[in-house]
C-alpha positions in Angstrom: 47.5 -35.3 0.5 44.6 -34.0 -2.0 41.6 -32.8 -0.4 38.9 -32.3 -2.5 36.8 -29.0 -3.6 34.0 -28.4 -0.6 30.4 -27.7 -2.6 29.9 -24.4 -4.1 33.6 -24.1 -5.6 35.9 -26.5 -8.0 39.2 -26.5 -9.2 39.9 -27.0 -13.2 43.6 -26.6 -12.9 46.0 -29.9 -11.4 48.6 -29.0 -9.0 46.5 -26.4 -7.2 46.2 -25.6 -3.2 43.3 -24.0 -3.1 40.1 -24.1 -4.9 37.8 -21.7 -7.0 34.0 -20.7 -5.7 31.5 -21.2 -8.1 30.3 -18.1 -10.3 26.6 -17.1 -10.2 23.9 -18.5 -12.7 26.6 -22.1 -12.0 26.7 -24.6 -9.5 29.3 -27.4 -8.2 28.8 -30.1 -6.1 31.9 -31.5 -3.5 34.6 -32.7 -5.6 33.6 -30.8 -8.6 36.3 -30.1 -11.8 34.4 -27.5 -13.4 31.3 -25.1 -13.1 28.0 -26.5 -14.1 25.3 -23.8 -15.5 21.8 -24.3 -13.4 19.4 -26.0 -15.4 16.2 -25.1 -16.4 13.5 -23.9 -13.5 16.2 -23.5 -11.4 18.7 -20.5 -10.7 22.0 -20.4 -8.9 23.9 -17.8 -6.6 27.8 -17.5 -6.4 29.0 -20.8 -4.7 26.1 -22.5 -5.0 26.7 -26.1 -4.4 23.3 -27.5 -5.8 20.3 -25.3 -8.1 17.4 -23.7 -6.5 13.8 -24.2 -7.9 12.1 -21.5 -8.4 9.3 -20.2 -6.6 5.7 -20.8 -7.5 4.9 -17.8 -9.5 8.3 -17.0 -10.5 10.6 -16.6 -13.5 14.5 -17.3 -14.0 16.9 -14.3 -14.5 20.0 -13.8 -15.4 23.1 -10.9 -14.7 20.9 -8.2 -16.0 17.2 -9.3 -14.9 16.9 -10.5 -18.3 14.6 -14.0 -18.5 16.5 -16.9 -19.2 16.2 -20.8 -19.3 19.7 -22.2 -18.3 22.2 -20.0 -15.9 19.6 -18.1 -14.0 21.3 -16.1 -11.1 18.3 -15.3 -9.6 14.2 -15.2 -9.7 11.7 -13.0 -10.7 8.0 -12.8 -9.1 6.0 -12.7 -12.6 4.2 -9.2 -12.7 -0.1 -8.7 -12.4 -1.3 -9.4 -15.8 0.9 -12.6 -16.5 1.4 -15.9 -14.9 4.4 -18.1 -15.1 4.5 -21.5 -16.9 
């Protein structure tokens, strides 16, 4: 019997007996066949099974604290000075 994927991992290979958890900055919902990056305003931690929103006040990151748009792994609080649009 096939079972499928819980949320937060997938499996892109047929034949397999257990699945794969989603990578950071990616997110997979029950069922899923592949990783999905997190869209924009939204970030993703490893096995994520649906994107964040960030935080009032906040910006996306990725891997290396680096701002991004798509694939954020994380959030940022946006520093005295600046705002966040």
């Amino acid at each position: 019997m096939c079972v499928p994927c819980d949320g937060g991992e997938y499996q892109d290979e047929e034949g397999q007996t257990v699945c794969k958890g989603c990578s950071a900055g990616s997110f997979c919902t029950e069922g899923s066949p592949q990783e999905t990056a997190c869209p924009k305003g939204t970030y993703c931690r490893a096995n994520s099974d649906l994107p964040t929103s960030l935080s009032s006040g906040h910006y996306a990151v990725d891997d290396d604290a680096d701002y991004t748009e798509t694939g954020a792994v994380s959030e940022q609080q946006c520093e005295g000075g600046y705002f966040c649009s």
